[in-house]
PDB file of N, CA, C and O in Angstrom:
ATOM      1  N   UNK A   1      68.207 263.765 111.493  1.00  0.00           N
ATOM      2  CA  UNK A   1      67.388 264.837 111.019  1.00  0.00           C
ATOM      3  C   UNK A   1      66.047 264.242 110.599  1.00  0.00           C
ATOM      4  O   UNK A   1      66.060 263.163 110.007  1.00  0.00           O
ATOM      5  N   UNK A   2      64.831 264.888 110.870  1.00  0.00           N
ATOM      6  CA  UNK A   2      63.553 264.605 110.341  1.00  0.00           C
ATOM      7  C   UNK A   2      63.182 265.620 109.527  1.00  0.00           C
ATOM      8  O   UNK A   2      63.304 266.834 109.695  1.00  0.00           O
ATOM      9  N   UNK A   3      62.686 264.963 108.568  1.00  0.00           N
ATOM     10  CA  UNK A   3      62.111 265.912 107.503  1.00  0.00           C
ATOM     11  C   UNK A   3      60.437 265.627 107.274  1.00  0.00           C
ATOM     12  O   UNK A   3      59.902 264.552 107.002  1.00  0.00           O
ATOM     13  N   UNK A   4      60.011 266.515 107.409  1.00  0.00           N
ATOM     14  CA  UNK A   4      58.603 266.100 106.994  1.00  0.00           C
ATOM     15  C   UNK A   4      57.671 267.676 106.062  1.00  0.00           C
ATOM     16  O   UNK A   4      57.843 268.888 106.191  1.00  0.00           O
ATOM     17  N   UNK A   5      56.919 267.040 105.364  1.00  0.00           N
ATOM     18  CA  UNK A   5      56.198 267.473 104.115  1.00  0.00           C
ATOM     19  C   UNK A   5      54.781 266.993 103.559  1.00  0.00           C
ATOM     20  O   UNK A   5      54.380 265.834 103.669  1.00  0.00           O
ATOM     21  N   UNK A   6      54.221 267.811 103.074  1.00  0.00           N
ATOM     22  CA  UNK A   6      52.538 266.942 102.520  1.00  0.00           C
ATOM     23  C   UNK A   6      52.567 267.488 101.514  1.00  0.00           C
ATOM     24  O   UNK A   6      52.868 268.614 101.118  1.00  0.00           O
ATOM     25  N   UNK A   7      52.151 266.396 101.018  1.00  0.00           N
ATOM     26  CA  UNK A   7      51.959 266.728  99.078  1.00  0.00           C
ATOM     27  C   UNK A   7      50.258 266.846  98.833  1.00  0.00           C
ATOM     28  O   UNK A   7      49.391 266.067  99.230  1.00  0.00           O
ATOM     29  N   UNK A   8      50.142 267.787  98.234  1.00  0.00           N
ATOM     30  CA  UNK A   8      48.702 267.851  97.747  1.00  0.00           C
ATOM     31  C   UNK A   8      48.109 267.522  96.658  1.00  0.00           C
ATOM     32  O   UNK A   8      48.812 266.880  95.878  1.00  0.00           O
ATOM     33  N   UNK A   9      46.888 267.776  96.283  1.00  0.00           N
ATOM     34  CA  UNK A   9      46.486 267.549  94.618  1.00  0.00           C
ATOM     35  C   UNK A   9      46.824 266.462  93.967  1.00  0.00           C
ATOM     36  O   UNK A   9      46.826 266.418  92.737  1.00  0.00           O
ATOM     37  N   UNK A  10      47.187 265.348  94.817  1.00  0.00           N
ATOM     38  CA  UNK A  10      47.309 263.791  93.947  1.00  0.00           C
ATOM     39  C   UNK A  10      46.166 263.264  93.406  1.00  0.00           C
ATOM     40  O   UNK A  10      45.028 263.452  93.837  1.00  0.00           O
ATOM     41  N   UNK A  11      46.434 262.699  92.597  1.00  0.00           N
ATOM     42  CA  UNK A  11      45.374 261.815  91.791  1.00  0.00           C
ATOM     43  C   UNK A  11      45.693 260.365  92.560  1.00  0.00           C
ATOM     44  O   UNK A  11      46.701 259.845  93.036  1.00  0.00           O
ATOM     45  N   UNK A  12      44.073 259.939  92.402  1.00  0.00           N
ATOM     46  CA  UNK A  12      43.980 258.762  93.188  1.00  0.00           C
ATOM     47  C   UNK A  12      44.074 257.719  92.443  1.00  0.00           C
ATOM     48  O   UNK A  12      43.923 257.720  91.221  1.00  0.00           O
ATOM     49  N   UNK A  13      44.336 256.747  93.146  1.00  0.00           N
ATOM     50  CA  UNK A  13      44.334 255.154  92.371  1.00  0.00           C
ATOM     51  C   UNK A  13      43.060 254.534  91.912  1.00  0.00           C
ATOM     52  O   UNK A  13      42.189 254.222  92.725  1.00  0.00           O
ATOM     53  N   UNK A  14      42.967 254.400  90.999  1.00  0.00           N
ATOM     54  CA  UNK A  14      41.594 254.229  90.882  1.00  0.00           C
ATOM     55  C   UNK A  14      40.876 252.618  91.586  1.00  0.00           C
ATOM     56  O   UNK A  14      39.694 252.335  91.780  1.00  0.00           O
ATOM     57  N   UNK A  15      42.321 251.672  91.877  1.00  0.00           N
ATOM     58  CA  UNK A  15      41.327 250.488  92.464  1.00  0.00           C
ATOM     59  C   UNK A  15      41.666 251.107  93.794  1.00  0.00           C
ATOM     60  O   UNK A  15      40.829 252.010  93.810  1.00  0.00           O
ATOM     61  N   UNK A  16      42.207 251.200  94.705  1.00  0.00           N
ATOM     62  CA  UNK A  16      42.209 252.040  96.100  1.00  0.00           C
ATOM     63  C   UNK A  16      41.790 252.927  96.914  1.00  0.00           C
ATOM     64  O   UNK A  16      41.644 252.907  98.136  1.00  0.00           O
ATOM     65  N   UNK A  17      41.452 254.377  95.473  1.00  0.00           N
ATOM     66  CA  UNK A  17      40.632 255.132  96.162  1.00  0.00           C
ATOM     67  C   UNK A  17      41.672 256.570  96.517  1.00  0.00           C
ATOM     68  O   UNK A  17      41.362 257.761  96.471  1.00  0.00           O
ATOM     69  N   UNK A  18      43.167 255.842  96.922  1.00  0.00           N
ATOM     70  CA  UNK A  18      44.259 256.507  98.015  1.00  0.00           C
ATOM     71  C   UNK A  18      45.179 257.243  96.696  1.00  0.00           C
ATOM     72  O   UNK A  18      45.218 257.109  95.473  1.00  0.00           O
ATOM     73  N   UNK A  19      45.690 257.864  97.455  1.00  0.00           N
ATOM     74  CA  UNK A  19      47.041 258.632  96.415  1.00  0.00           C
ATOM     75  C   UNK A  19      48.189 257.479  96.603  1.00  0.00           C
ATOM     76  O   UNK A  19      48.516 256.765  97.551  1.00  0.00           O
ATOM     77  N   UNK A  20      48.583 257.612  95.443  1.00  0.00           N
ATOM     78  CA  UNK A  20      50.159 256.830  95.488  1.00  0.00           C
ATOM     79  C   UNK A  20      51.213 257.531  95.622  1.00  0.00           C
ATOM     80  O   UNK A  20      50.632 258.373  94.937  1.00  0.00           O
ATOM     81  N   UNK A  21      52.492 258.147  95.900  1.00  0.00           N
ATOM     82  CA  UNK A  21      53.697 258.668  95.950  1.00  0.00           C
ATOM     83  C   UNK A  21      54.482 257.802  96.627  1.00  0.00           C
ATOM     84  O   UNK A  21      54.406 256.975  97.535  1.00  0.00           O
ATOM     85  N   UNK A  22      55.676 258.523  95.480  1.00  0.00           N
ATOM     86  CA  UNK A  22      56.963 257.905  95.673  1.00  0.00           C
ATOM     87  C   UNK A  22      57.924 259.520  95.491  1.00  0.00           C
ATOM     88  O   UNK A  22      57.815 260.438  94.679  1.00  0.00           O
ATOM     89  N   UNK A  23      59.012 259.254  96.869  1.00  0.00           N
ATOM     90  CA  UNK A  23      59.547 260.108  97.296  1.00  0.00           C
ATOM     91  C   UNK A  23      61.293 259.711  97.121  1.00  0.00           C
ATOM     92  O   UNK A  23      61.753 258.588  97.331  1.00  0.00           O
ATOM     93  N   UNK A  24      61.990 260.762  96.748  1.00  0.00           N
ATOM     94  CA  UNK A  24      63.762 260.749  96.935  1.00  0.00           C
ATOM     95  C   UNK A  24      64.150 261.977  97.266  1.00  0.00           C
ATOM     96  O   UNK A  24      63.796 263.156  97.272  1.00  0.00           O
ATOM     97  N   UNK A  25      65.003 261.256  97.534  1.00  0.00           N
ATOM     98  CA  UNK A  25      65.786 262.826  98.364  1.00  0.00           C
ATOM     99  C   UNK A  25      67.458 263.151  97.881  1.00  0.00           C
ATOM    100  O   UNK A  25      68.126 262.189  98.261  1.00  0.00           O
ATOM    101  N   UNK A  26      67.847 263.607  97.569  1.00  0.00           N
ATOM    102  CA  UNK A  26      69.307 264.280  97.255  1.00  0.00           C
ATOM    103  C   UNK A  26      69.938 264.876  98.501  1.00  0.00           C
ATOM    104  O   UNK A  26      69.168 265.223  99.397  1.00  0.00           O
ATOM    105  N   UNK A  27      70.979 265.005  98.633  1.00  0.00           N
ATOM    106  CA  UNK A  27      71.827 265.836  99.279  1.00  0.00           C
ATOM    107  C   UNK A  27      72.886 266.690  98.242  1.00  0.00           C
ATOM    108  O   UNK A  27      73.534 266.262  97.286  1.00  0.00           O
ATOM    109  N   UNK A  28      72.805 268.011  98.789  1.00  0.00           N
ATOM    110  CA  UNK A  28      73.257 268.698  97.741  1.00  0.00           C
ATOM    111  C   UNK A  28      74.413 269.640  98.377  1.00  0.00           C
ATOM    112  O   UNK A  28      73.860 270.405  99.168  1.00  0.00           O
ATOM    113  N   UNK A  29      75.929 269.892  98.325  1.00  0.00           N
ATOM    114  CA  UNK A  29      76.646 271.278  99.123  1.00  0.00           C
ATOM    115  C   UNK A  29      76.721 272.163  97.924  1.00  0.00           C
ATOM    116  O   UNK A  29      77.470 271.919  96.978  1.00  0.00           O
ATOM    117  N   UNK A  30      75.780 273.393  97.996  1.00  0.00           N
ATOM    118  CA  UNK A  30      76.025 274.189  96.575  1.00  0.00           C
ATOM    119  C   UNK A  30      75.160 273.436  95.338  1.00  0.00           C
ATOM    120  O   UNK A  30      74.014 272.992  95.410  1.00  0.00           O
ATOM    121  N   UNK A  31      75.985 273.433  94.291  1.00  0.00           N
ATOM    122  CA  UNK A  31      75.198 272.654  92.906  1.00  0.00           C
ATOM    123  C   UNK A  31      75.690 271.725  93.054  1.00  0.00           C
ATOM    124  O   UNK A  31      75.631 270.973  92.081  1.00  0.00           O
ATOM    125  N   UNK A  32      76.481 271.182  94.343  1.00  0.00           N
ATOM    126  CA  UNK A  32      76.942 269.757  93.470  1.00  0.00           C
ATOM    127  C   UNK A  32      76.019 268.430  94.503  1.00  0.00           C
ATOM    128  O   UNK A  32      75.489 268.718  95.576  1.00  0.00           O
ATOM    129  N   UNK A  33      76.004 267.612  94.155  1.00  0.00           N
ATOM    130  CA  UNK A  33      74.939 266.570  94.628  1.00  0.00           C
ATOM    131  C   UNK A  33      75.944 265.109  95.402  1.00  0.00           C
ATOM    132  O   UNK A  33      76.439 264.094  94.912  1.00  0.00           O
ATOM    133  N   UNK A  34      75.907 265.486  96.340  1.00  0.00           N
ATOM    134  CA  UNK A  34      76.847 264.633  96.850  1.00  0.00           C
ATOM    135  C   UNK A  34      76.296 263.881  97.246  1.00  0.00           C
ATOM    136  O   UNK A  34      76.676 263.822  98.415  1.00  0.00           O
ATOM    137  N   UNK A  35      74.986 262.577  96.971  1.00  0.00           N
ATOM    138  CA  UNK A  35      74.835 261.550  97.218  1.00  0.00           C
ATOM    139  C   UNK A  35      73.448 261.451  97.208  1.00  0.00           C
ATOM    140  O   UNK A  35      72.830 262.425  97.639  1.00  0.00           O
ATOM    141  N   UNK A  36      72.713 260.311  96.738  1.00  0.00           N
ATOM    142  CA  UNK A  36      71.085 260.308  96.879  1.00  0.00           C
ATOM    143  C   UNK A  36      71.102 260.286  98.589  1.00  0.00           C
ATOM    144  O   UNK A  36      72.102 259.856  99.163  1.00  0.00           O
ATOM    145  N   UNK A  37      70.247 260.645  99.148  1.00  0.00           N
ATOM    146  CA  UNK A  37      70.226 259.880 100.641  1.00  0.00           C
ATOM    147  C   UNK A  37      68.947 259.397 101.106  1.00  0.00           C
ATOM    148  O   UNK A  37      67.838 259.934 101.110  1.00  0.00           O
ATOM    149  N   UNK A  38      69.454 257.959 101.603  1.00  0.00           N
ATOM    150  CA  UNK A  38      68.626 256.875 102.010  1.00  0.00           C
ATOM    151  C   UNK A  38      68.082 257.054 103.487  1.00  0.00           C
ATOM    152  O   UNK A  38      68.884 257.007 104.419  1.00  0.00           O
ATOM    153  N   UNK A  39      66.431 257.305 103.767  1.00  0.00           N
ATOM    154  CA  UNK A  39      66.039 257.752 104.537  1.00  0.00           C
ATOM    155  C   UNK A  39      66.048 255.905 105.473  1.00  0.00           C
ATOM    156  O   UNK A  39      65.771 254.771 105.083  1.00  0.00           O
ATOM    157  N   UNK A  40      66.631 256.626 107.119  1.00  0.00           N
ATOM    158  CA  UNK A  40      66.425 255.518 108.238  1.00  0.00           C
ATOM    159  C   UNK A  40      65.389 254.812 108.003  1.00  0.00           C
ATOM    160  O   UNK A  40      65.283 253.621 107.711  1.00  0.00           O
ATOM    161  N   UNK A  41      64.494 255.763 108.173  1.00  0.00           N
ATOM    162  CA  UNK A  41      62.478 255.832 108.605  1.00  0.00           C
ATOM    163  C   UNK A  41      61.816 256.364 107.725  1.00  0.00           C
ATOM    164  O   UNK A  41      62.337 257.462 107.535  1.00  0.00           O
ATOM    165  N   UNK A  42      60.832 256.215 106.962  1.00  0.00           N
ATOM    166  CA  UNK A  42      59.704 256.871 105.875  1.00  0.00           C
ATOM    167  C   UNK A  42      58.535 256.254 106.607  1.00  0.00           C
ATOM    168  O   UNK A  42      58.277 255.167 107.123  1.00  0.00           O
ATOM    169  N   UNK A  43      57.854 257.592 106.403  1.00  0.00           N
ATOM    170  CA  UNK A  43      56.723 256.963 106.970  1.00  0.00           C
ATOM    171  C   UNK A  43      55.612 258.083 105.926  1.00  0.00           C
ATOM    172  O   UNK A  43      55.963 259.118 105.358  1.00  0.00           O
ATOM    173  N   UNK A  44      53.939 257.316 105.938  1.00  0.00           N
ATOM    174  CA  UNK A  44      53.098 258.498 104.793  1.00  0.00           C
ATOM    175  C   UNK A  44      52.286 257.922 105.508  1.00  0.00           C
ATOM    176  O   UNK A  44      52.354 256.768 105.931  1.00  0.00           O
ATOM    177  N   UNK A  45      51.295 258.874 105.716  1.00  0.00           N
ATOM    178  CA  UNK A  45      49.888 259.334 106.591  1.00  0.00           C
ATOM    179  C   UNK A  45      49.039 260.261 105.812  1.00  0.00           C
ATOM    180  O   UNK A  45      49.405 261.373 105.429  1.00  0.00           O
ATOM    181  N   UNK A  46      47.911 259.744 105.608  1.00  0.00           N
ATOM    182  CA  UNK A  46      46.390 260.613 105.398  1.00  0.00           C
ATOM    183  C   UNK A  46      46.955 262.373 105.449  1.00  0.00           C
ATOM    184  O   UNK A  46      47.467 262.910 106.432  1.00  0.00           O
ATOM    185  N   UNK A  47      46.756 262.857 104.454  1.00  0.00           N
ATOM    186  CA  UNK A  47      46.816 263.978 104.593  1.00  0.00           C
ATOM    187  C   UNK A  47      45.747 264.781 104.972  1.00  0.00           C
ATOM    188  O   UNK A  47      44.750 264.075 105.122  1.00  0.00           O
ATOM    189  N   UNK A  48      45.479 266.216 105.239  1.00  0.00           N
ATOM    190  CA  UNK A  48      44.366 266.630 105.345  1.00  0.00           C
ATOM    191  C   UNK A  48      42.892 266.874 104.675  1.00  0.00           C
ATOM    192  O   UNK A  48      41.780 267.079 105.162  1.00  0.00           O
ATOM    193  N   UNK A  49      43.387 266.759 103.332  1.00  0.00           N
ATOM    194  CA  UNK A  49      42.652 266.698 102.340  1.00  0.00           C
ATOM    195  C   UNK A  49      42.630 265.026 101.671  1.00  0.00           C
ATOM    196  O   UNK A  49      43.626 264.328 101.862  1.00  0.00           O
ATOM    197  N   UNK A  50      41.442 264.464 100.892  1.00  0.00           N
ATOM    198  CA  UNK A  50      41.415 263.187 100.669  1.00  0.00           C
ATOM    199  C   UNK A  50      42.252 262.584  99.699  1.00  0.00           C
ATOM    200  O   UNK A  50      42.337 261.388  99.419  1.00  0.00           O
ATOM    201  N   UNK A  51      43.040 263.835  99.079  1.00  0.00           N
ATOM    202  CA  UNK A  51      44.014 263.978  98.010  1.00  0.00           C
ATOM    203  C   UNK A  51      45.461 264.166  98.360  1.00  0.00           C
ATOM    204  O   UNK A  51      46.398 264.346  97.582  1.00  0.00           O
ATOM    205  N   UNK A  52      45.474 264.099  99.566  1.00  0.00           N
ATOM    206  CA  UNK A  52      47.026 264.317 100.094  1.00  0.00           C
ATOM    207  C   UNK A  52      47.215 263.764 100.926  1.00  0.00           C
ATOM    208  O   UNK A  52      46.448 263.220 101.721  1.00  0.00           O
ATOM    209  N   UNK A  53      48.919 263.849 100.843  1.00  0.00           N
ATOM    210  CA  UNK A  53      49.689 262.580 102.259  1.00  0.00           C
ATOM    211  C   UNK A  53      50.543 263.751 102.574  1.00  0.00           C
ATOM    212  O   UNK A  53      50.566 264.851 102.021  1.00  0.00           O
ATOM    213  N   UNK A  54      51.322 263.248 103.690  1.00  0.00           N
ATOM    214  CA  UNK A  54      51.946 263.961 104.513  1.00  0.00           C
ATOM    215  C   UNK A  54      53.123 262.692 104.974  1.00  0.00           C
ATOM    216  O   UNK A  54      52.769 261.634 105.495  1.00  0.00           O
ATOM    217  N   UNK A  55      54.535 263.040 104.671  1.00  0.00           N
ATOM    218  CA  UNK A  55      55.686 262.563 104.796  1.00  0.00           C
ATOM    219  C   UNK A  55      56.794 262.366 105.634  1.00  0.00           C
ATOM    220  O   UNK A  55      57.898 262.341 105.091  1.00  0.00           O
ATOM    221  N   UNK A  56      56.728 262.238 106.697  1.00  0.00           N
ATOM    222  CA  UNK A  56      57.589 262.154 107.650  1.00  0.00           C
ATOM    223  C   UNK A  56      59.021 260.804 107.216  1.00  0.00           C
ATOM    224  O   UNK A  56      58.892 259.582 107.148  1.00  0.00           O
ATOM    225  N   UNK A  57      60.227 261.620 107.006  1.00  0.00           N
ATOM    226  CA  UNK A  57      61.620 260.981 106.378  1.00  0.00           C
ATOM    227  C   UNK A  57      62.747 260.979 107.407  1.00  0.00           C
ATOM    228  O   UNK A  57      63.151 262.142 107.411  1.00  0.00           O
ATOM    229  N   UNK A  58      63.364 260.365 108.164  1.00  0.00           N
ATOM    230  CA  UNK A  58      64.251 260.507 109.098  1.00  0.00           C
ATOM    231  C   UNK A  58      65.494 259.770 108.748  1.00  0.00           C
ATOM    232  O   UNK A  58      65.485 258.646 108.247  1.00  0.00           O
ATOM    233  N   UNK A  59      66.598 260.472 109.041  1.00  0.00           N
ATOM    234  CA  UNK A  59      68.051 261.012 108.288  1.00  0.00           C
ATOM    235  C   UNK A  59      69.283 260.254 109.549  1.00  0.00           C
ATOM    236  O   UNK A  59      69.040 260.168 110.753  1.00  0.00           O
ATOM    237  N   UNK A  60      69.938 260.015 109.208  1.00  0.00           N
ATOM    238  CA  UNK A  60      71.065 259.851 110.236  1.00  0.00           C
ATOM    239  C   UNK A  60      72.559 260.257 109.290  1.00  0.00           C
ATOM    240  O   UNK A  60      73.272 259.633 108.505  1.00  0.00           O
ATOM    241  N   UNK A  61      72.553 261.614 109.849  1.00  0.00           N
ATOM    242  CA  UNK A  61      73.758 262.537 109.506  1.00  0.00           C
ATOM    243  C   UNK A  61      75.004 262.379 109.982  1.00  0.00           C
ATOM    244  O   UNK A  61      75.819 263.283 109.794  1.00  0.00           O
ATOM    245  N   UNK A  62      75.360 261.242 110.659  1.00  0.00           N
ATOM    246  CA  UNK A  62      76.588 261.272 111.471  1.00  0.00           C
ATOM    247  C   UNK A  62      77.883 261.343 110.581  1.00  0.00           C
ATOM    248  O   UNK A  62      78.929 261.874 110.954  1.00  0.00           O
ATOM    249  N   UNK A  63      77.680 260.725 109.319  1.00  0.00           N
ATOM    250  CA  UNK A  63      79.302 260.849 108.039  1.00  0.00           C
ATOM    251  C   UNK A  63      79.002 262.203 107.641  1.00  0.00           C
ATOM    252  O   UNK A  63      80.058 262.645 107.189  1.00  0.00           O
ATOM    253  N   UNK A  64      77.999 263.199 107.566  1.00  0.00           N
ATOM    254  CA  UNK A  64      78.272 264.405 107.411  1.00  0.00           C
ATOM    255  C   UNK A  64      79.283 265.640 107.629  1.00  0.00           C
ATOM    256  O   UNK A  64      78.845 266.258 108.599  1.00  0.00           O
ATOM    257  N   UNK A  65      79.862 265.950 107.388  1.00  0.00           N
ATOM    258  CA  UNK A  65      81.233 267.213 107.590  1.00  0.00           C
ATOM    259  C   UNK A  65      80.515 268.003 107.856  1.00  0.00           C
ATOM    260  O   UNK A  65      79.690 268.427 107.047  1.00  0.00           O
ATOM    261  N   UNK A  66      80.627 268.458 109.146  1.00  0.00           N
ATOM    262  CA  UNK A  66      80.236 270.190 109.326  1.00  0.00           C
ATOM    263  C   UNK A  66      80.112 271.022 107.781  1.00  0.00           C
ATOM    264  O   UNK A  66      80.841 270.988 106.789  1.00  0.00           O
ATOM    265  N   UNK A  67      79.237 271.539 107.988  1.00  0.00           N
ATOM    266  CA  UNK A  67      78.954 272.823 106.875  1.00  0.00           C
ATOM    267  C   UNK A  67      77.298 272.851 106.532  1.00  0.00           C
ATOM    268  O   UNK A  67      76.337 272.501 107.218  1.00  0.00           O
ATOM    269  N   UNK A  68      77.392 273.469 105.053  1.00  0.00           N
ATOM    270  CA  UNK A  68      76.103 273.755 105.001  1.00  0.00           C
ATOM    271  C   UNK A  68      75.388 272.890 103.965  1.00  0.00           C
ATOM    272  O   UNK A  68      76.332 272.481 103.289  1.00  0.00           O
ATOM    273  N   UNK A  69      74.508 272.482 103.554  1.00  0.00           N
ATOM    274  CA  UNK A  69      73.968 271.475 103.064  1.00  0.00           C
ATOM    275  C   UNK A  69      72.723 271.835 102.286  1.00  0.00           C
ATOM    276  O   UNK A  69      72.377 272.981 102.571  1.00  0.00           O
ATOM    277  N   UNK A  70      72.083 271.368 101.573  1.00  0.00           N
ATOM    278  CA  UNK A  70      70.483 271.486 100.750  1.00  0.00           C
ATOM    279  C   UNK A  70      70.329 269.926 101.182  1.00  0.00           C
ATOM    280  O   UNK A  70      71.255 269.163 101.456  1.00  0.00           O
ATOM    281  N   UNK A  71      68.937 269.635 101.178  1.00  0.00           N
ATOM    282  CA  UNK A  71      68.092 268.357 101.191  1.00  0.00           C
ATOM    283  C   UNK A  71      67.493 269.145  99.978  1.00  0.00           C
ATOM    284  O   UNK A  71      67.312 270.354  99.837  1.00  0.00           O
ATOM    285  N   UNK A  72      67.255 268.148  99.192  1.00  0.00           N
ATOM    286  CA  UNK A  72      66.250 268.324  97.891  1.00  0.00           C
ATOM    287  C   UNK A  72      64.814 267.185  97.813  1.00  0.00           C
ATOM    288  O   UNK A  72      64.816 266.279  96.979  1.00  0.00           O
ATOM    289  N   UNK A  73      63.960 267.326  98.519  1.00  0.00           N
ATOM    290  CA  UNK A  73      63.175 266.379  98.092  1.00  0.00           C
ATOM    291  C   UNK A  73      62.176 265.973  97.061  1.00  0.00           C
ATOM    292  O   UNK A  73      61.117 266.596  96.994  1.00  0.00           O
ATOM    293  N   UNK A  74      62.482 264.747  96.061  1.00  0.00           N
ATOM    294  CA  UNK A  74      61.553 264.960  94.808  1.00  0.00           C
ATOM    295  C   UNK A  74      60.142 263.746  95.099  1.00  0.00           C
ATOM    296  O   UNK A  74      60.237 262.519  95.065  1.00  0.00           O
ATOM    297  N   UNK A  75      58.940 264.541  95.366  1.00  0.00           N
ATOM    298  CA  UNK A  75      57.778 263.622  95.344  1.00  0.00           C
ATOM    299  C   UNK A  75      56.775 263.614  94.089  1.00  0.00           C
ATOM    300  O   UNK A  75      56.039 264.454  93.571  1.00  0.00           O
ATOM    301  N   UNK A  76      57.178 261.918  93.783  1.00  0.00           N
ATOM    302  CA  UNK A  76      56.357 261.515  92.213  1.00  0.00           C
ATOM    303  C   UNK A  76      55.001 261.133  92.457  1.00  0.00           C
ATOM    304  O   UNK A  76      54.864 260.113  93.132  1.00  0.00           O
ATOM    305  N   UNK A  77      53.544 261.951  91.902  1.00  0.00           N
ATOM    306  CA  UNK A  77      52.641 261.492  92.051  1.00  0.00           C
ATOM    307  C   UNK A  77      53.009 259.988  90.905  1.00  0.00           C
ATOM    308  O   UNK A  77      53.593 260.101  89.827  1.00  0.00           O
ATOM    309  N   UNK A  78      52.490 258.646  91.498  1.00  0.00           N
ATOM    310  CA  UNK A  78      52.492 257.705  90.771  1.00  0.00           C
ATOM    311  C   UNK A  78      51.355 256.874  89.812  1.00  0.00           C
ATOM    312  O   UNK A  78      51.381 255.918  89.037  1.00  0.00           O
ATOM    313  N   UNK A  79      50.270 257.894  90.379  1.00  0.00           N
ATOM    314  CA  UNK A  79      48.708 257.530  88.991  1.00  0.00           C
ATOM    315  C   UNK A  79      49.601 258.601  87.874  1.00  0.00           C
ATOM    316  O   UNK A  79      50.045 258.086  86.848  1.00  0.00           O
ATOM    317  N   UNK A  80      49.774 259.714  88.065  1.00  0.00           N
ATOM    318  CA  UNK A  80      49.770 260.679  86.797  1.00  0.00           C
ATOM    319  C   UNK A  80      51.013 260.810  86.748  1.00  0.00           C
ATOM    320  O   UNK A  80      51.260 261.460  85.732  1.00  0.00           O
ATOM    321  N   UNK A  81      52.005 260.535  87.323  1.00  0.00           N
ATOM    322  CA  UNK A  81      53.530 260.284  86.665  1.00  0.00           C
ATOM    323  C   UNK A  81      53.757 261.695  86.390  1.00  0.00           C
ATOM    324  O   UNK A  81      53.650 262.258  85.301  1.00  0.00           O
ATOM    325  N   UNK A  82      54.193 262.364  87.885  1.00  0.00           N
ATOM    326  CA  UNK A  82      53.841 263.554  87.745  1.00  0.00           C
ATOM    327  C   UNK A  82      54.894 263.766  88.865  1.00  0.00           C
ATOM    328  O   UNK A  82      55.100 262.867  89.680  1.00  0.00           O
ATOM    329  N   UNK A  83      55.596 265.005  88.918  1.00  0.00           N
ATOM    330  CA  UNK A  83      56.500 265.322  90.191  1.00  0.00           C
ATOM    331  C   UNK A  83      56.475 266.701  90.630  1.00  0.00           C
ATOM    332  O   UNK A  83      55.909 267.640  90.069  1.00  0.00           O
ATOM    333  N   UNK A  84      57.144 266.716  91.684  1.00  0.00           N
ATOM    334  CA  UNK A  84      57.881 268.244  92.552  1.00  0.00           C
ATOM    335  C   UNK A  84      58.798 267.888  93.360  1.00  0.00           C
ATOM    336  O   UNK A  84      59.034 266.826  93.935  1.00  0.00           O
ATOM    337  N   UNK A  85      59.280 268.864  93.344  1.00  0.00           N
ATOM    338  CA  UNK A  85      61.131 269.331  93.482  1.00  0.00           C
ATOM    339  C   UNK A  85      60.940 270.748  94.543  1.00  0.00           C
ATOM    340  O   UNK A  85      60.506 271.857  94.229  1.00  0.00           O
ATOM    341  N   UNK A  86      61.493 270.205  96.068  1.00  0.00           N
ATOM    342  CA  UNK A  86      61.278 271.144  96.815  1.00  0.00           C
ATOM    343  C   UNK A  86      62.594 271.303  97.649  1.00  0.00           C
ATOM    344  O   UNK A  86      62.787 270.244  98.247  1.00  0.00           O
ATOM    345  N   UNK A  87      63.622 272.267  97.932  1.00  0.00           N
ATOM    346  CA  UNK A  87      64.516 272.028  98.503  1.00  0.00           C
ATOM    347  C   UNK A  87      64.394 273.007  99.784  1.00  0.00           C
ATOM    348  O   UNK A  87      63.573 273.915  99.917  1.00  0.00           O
ATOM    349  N   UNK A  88      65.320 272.643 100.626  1.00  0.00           N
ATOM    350  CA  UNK A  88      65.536 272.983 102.071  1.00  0.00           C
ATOM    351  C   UNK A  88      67.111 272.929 102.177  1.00  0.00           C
ATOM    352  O   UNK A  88      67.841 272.007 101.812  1.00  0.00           O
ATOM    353  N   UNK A  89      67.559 274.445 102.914  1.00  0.00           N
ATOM    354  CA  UNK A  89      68.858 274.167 103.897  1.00  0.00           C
ATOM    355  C   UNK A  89      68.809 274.467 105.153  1.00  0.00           C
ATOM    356  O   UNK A  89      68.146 275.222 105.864  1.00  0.00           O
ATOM    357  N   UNK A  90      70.294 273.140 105.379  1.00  0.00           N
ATOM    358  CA  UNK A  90      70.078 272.927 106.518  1.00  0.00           C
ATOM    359  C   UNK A  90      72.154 273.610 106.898  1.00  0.00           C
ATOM    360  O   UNK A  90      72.942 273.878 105.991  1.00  0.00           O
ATOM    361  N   UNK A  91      72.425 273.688 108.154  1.00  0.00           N
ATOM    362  CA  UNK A  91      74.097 273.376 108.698  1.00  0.00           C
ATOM    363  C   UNK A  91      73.756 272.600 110.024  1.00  0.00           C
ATOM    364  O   UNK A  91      72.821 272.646 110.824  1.00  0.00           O
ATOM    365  N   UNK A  92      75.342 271.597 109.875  1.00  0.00           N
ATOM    366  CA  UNK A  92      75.903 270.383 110.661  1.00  0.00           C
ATOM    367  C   UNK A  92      76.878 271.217 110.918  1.00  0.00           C
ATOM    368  O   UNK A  92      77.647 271.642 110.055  1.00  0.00           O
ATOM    369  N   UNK A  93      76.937 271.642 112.655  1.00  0.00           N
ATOM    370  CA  UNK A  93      78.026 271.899 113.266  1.00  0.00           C
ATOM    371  C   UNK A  93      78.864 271.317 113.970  1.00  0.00           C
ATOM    372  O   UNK A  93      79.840 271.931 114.404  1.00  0.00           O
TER     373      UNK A  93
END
């Protein structure tokens, strides 16, 4: 599975110039949280604005059980120690 996302409105580093983020992801069936999950591939690219990145995260679902699932992804701006919490479902048939 690929997941991808852009975060906006980061505050920049001040010796760099660039936004910093740091990204996790949950797997969730319902409320219950059945495991952080460790992305294959991460990758962060220039966002459109000089204040944002854009996240491309790639998944390898194969121990997954059929059913239905949430991805929760939490991205920490890391100058202002600052977050968001965005979730998505998905089903493995």
């Amino acid at each position: 599975m690929i997941v991808y996302f852009a975060a906006s409105d980061l505050s920049l580093d001040p010796t760099t110039k660039k936004p910093r983020l740091g990204v996790g992801f949950l797997l969730r069936s319902g409320n219950t949280v059945l495991k952080d999950l460790v992305a294959q591939n991460v990758q962060s690219l220039p966002g459109p604005l000089p204040n944002s990145v854009l996240v491309l995260a790639e998944f390898d679902l194969k121990s997954v059980q059929p059913g239905t699932y949430t991805l929760q992804a939490t991205a920490r701006d890391m100058v202002r120690n600052t977050f968001l919490m965005q979730k998505g479902q998905f089903r493995v048939h």
